[in-house]
C-alpha angles and dihedrals in degrees: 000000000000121000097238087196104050098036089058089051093046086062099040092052090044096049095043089246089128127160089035133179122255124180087275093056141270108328094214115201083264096049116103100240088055095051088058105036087042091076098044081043089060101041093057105047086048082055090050093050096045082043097147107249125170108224099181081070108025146083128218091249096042079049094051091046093059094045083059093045098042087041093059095041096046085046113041089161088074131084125226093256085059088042094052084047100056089040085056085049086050097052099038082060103050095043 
């Protein structure tokens, strides 16, 4: 089951939408809930980035394709909105 929380937070980090509104309220960079989701937030778009692509035979869009898939399969405490963020992540960097 997705992590509503963090998969919000994946795509607002991702997006540079950070710090971003949720039904409680802003979570600011100083908030709680920021200090603990920040580091998680980090580890995973550097993930995304070092995602393992051959580039010999691939494509930046097949590429592109297994990052998602491996993504999704290696975080199954993301929803597809995070996924498709961190794919983004993943393609802006390797353009």
């Amino acid at each position: 089951m997705a992590d509503r929380e963090l998969s919000r937070a994946v795509e607002a980090y991702l997006l540079r939408l950070w710090p971003y509104e949720r039904r409680e309220g802003v979570i600011t960079p100083g908030d709680d809930t920021a200090r603990r989701l920040l580091p998680r937030l980090k580890e995973l778009a550097d993930e995304a980035f070092h995602w393992p692509a051959d580039w010999q035979q691939n494509d930046e869009a097949s590429a592109s394709r297994t990052g998602d898939d491996g993504i999704a399969a290696a975080h199954p405490e993301l929803d597809r909105d995070a996924v498709r963020a961190l794919r983004a992540h993943f393609d802006f960097c390797h353009k």
